[in-house]
N, C-alpha and C positions, 0 to 999 in steps of 0.2 A: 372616273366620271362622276361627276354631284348627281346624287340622286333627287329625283325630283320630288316633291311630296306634297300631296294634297293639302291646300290650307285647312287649318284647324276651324271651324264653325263656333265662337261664343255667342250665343243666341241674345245675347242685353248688349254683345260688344258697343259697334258704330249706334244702332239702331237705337240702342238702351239709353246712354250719352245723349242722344238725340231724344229722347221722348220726356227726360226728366222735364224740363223745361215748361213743356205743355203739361206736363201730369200737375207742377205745382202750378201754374196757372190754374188749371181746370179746380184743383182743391184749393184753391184759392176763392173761385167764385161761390165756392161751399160744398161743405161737402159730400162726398160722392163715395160708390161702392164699386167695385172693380171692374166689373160688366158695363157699369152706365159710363166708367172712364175711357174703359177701350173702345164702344158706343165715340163717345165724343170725340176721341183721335182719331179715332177712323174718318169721321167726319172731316179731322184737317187734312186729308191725304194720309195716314198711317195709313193703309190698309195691312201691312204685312204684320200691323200689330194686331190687327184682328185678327189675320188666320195663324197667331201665333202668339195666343194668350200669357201663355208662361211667360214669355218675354215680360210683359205689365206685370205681371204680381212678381215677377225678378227683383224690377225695379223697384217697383214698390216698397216692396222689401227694405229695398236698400237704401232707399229713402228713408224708413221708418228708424234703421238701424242710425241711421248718421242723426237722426233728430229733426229732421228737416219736412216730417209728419207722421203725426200720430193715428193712433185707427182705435176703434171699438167696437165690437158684435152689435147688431142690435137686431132683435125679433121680432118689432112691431112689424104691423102687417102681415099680409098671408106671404106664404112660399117660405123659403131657408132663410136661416139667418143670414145678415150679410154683415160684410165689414168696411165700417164706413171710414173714411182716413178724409181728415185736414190738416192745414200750413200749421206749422210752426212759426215764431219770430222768425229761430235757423232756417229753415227754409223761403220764407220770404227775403232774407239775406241773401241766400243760396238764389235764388231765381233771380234776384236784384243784380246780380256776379254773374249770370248765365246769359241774363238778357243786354247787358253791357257788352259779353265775349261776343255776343251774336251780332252785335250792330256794328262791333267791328271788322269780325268776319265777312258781312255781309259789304262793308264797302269795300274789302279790298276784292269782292267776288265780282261788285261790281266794274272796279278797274279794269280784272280782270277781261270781264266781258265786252267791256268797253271799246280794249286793245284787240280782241279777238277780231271784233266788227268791222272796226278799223281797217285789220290787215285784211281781213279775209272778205269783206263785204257782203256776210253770209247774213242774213235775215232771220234773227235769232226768236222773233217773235212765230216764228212759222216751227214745230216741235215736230222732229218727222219721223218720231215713233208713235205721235197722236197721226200723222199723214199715214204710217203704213197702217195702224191697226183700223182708220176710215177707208181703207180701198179694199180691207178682205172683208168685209163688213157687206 
């Protein structure tokens, strides 16, 4: 009998993949220090990157490591130091190649969708885990 086994959890897996993209936007528009990043993704819908910081400085990370942005301490002002990380060329490259993949993805999502409507005549604008969480409410 195949045993069955919990899937393994990598906390940057899907989600990490997914946040690059907005992290070099956001250091793109200038830059920024880890808190005020995860601050602003959370603001696009991340939330699960804010109740799971490590995941951002994962990636981060691994951003910094590929060249795709750099970082350095800085003390001005009161409170800790922070570390401030902007775009690279390579990461502007990197995000140029991400936001392409995405536009692709995104039509064939919406085909998808498209065809779903179609057959099923389901009213896709209507989100019915936003409808249960308004009726326990």
């Amino acid at each position: 009998m195949a045993e069955e086994r919990e899937p393994i959890r990598d906390p940057s897996g899907g989600l990490g993949r997914n946040l690059e993209p907005f992290l070099l936007l956001e250091v793109m528009r200038g830059p920024s220090y880890g808190y005020d990043l995860i601050r602003q993704i959370a603001a696009a819908g991340y939330r699960r990157a804010a109740d799971e910081p490590g995941v951002v400085y994962k990636v981060l990370r691994s951003l910094e490591e590929r060249g795709a942005i750099q970082s350095e301490w800085s003390t001005q002002g009161s409170g800790p130091a922070r570390r401030y990380y902007q775009i690279t060329e390579e990461g502007r490259a990197l995000l140029n190649r991400r936001v392409h993949q995405l536009r692709r993805y995104r039509a064939r999502l919406d085909h998808l969708l498209s065809d779903y409507t179609e057959l099923t005549g389901d009213d896709l604008s209507i989100d019915p885990l936003t409808e249960v969480a308004a009726a326990t409410l």
